[in-house]
C-alpha positions as CSV (number, residue, x, y, z in Angstrom):
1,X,-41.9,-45.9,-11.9
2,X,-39.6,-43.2,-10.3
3,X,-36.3,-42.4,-11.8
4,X,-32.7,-41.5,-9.5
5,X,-32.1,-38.0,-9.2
6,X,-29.0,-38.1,-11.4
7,X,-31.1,-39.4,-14.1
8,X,-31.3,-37.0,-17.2
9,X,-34.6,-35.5,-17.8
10,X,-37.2,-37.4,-19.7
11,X,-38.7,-36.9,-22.9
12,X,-41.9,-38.2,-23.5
13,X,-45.2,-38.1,-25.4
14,X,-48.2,-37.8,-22.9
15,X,-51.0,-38.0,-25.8
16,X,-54.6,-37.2,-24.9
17,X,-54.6,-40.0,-22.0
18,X,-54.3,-39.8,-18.3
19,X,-51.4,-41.9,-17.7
20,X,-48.3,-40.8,-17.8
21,X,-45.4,-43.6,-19.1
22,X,-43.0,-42.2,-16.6
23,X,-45.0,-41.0,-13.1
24,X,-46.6,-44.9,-14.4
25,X,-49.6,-44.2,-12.4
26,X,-52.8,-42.2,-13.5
27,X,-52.6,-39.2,-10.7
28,X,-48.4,-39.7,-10.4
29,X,-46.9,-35.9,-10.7
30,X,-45.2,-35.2,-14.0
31,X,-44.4,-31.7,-15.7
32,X,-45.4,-30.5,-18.6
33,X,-43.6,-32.2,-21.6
34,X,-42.8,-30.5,-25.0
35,X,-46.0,-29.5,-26.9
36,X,-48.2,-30.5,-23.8
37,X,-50.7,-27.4,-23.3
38,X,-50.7,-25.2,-20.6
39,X,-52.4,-22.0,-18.9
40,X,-51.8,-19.4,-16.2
41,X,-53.9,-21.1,-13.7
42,X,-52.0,-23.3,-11.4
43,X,-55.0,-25.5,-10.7
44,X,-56.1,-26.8,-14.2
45,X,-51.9,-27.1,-14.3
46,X,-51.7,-28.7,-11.9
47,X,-54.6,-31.1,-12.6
48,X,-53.2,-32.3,-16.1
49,X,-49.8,-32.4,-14.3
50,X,-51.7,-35.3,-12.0
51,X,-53.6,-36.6,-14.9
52,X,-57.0,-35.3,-13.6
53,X,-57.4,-34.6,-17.0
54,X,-55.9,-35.0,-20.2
55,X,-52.2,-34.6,-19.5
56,X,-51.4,-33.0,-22.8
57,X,-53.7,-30.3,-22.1
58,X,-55.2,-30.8,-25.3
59,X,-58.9,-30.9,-26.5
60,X,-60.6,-30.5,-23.4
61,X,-64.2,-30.7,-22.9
62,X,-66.2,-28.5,-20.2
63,X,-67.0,-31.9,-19.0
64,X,-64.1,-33.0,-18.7
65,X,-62.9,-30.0,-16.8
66,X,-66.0,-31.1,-14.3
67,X,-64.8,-34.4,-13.4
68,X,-61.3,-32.8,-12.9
69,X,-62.7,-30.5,-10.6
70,X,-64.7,-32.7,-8.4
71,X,-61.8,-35.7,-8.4
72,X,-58.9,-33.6,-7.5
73,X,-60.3,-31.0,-6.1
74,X,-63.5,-32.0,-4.1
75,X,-65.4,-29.5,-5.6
76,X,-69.0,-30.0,-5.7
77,X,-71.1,-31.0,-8.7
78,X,-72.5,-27.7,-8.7
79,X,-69.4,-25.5,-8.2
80,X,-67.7,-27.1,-10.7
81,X,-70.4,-26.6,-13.6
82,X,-70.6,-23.4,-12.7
83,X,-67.0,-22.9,-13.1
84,X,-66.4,-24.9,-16.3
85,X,-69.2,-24.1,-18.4
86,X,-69.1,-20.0,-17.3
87,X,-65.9,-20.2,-18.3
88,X,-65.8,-21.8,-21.7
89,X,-68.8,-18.7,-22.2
90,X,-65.9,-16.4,-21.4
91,X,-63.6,-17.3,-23.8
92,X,-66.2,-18.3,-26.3
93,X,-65.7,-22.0,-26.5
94,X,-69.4,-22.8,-24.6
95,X,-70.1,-26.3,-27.1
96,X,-66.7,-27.0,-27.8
97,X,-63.7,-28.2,-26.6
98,X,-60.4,-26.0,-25.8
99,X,-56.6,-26.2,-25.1
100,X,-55.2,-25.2,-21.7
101,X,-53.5,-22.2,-23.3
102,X,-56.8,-20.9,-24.4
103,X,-58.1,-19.9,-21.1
104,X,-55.1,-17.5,-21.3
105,X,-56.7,-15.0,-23.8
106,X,-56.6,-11.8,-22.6
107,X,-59.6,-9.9,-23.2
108,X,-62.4,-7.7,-21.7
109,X,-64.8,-10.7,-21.0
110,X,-62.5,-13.4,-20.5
111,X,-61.6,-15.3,-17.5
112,X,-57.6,-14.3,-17.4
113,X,-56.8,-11.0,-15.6
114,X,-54.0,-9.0,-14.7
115,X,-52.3,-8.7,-11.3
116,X,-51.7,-12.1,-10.6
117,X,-50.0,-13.5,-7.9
118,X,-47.1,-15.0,-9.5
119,X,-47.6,-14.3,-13.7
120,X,-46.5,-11.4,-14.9
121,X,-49.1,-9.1,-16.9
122,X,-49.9,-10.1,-20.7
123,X,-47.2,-7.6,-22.5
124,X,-49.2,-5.0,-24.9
125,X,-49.6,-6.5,-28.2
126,X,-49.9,-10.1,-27.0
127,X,-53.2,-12.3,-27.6
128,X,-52.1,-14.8,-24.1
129,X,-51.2,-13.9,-21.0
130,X,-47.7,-15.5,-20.2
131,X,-47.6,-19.2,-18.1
132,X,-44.5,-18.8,-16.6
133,X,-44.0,-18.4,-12.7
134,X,-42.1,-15.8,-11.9
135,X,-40.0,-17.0,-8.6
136,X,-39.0,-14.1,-7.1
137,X,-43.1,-13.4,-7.0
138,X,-43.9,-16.2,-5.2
139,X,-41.2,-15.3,-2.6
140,X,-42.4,-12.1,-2.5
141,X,-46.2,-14.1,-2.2
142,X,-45.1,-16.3,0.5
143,X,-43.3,-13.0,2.6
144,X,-47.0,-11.6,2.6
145,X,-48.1,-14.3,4.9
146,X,-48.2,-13.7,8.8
147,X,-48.1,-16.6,10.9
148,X,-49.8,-16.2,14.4
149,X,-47.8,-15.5,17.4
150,X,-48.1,-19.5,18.2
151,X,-47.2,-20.7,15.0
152,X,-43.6,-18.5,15.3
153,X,-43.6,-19.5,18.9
154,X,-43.5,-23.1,18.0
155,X,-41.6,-22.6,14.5
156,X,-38.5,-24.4,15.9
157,X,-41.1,-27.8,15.8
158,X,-40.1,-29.0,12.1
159,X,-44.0,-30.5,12.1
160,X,-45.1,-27.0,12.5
161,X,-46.8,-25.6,9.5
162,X,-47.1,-22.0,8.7
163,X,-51.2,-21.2,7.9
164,X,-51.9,-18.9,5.3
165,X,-55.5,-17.5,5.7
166,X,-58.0,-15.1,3.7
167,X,-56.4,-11.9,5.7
168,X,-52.8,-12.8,4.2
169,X,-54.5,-13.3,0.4
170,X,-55.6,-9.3,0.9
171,X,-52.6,-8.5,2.0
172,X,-51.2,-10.3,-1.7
173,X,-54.1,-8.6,-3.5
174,X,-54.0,-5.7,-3.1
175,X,-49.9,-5.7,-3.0
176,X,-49.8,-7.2,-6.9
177,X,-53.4,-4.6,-7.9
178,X,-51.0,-1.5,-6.6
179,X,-48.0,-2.6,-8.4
180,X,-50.0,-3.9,-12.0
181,X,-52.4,-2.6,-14.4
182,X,-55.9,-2.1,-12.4
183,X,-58.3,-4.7,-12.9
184,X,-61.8,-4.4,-12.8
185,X,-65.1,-5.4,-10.7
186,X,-65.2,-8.7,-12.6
187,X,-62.2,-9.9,-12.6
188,X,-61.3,-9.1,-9.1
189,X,-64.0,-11.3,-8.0
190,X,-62.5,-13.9,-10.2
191,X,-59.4,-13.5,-8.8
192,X,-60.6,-13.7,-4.8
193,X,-62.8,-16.7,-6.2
194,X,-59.8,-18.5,-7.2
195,X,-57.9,-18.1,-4.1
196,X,-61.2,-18.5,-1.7
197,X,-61.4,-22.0,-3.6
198,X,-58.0,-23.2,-3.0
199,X,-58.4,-21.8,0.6
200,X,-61.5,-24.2,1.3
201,X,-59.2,-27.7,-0.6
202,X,-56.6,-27.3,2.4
203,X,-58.3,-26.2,5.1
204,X,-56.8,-26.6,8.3
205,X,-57.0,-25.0,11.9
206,X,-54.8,-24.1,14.2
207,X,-55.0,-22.6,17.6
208,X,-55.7,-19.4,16.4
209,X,-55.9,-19.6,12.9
210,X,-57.9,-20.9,10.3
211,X,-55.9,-21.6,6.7
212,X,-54.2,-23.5,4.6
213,X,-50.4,-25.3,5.6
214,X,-47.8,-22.6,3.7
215,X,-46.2,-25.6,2.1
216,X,-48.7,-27.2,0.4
217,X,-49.6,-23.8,-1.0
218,X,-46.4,-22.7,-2.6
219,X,-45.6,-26.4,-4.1
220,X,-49.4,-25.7,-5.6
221,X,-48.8,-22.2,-7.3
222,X,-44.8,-22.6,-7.7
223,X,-44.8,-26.2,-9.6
224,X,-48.3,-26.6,-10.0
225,X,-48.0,-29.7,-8.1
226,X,-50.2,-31.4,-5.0
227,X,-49.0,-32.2,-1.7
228,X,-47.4,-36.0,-2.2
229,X,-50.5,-38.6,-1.2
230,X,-52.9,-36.1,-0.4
231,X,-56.4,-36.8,-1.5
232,X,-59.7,-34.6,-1.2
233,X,-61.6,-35.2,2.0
234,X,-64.2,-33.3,2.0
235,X,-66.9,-31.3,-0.5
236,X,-66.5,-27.9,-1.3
237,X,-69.5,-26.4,-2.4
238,X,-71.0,-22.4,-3.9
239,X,-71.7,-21.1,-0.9
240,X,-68.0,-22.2,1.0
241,X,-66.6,-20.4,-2.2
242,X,-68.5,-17.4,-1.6
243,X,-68.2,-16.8,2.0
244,X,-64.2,-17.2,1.5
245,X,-64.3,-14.4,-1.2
246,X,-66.5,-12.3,1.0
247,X,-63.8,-12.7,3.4
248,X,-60.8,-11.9,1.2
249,X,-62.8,-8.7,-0.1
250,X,-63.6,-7.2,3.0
251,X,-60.0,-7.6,4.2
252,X,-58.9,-6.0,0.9
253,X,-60.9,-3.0,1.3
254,X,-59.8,-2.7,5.1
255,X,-56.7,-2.7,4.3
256,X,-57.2,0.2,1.7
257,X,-59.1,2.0,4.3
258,X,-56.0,1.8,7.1
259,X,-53.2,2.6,4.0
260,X,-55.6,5.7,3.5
261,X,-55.8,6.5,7.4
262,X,-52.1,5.7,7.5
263,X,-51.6,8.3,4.6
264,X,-53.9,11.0,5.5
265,X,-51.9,10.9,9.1
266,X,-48.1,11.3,7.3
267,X,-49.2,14.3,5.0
268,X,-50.6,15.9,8.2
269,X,-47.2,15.1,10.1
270,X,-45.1,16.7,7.1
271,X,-47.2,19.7,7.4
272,X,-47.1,20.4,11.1
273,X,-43.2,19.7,10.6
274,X,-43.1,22.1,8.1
275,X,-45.0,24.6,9.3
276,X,-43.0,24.2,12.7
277,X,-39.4,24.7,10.8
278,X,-41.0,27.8,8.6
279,X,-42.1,29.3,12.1
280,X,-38.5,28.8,13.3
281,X,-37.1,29.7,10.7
282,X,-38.9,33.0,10.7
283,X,-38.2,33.8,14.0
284,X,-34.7,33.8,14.1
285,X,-35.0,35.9,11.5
């Protein structure tokens, strides 16, 4: 059932079920409710938000977390083991079952890192990383893409939709690894891996450009929320996820190399200047 905008807000009990009383349909979008579960990862959000899996959040099973995967998603049946089980190893839950806010433990060989794209960092003392988006980093997020010369020719065209591509993610990366804690080896792949997967659900090309439609994206990480009607249409599999992370690291470390260049180039251009106004200086002396 859908409710009129000036309708207060609802309060309901979502339970361990898929269906939620008020969206009334089993994949309907509805937010979190009070004591629902929750982690800073928009997709599993975003699949208990759709009822994927258990809307509350609550007692999940890797299993579970599979079937979410593949039916909202597309994910293949191997990808999404992989994912699932390696990750209840991480947090040490491999046998049993977990709530959302678990996968937010913030340790050495867990799955949550710092420097995400729109979380802040876990503060020092705290056991969980924090689940609340920050908006002014998803603007911030969304200001790192950079639509092709065709896309901003045709921006005026209300259909036109703004691609964000693997070259655009580097440019997030290593913006949010400069201004946070450094992360390591690990969980830098982990978090390319979770971008090159959400890269390969929305696929689209343009002219030009190969990504994913801006819009879809920010309703995704901002509200943890998919595009109204959209199903999976195709399979994602290991090796689509790994070639998209290849991708996203190569551009990273590019982009290091040209800030280095870029640096390197300015300190030389302050010394010449300087040693040019010292020589001046000591001649009209």
């Amino acid at each position: 059932m859908s409710l009129p905008q000036s309708h207060p807000p609802v309060g309901h009990i979502h339970g361990k079920g898929k269906v939620c009383p008020v969206a009334g349909e089993i994949h309907g979008f509805c937010p979190p409710q009070p004591g629902d579960s929750r982690a800073p990862c928009p997709a599993l959000n975003a699949m208990a938000n759709h009822g994927y899996i258990s809307r509350d959040g609550k007692k999940l099973t890797a299993q579970a977390i599979v079937r979410g995967l593949k039916a909202c998603y597309g994910l293949s049946s191997p990808l999404a083991y992989f994912l699932a089980y390696v990750g209840f190893l991480f947090i040490g839950k491999f046998g049993r079952s977990l709530d959302l806010y678990e996968i937010g433990v913030h340790r050495r060989f867990g799955v949550e890192h710092d420097a995400s794209l729109v979380h802040h960092d876990t503060r020092k003392g705290h056991k969980y990383a924090p689940i609340e988006i920050d908006s002014k980093l998803v603007e911030t997020l969304i200001r790192d893409v950079h639509p092709s010369r065709k896309e901003i020719d045709a921006s005026s065209d209300p259909e036109e939709k703004f691609l964000l591509n693997y070259e655009d993610v580097a440019r997030a990366r290593v913006r949010r690894e400069a201004e946070c804690r450094p992360i390591d080896a690990v969980h830098a792949e982990i978090a390319r891996g979770e971008m090159a997967i959400i890269l390969g659900v929305w696929e689209t090309k343009s002219n030009n450009k190969t990504g994913i439609p801006v819009d879809h994206f920010r309703r995704w990480i901002s509200e943890e929320r998919l595009p109204d009607g959209w199903k999976p249409d195709h399979v994602q599999g290991l090796r689509d996820v790994r070639a998209r992370s290849t991708n996203i690291r190569n551009a990273v470390k590019l982009l290091r190399q040209q800030a280095l260049i870029s640096a390197a180039g300015d300190a030389k251009s302050r010394a010449s200047s300087y040693s040019h106004s010292s020589g001046s200086a000591g001649g009209e002396a």
